[in-house]
N, C-alpha and C positions, 0 to 999 in steps of 0.2 A: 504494500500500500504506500502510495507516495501521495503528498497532498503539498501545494505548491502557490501561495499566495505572490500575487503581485500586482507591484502600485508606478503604474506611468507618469512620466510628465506632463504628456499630454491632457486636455482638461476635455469632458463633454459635458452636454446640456441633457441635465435630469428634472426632468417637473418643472422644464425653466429654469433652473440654475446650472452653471458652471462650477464640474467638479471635477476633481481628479477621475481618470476612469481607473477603476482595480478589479482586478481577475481572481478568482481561485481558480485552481486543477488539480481534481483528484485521481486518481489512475488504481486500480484496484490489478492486481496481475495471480494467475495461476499457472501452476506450470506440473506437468507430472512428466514423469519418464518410466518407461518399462522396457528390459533385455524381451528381443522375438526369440532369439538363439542367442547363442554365443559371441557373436561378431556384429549383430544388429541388435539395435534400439529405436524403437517408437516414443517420441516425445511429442505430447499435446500442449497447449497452450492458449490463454483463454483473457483476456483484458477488454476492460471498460473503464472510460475515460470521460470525467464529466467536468464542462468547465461553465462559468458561473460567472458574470461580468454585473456592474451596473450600466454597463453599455446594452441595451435590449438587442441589440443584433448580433451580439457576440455568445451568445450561448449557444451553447453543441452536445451533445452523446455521441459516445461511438463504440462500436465493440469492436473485436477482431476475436478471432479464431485461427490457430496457426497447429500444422501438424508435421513435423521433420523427423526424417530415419537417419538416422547415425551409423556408420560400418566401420569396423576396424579391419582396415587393410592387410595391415604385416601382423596379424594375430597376436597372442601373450606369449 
């Protein structure tokens, strides 16, 4: 889990006022690995990413899903 505040110089316009714009980003992350055999591995992996502004056009979700096989070449 990472979580990731931040405060720009730049100023926008909230309710009519000029303010700093500031962001949070939180990223949650999973990860597993499992041996198929001997010399391969299945590794899953699994994030979502959510960020947070007082700028109304700057908020977002995202996931991803990611799946990588692993080989060891020249064996143990």
């Amino acid at each position: 889990m990472r979580y990731s505040p931040r405060l720009y110089a730049r100023q926008i316009k909230v309710g009519g006022v000029r303010v700093p714009r500031r962001d949070t980003r939180r990223v949650f992350e999973a990860d597993y690995e499992r041996p198929l055999s001997r010399d391969v591995r299945l590794g899953l992996n699994y994030e979502f990413e959510t960020r947070d502004s007082n700028d109304p056009e700057k908020k977002f979700n995202a996931q991803r899903l990611g799946v990588t096989f692993g080989f060891e070449w020249w064996g143990r």
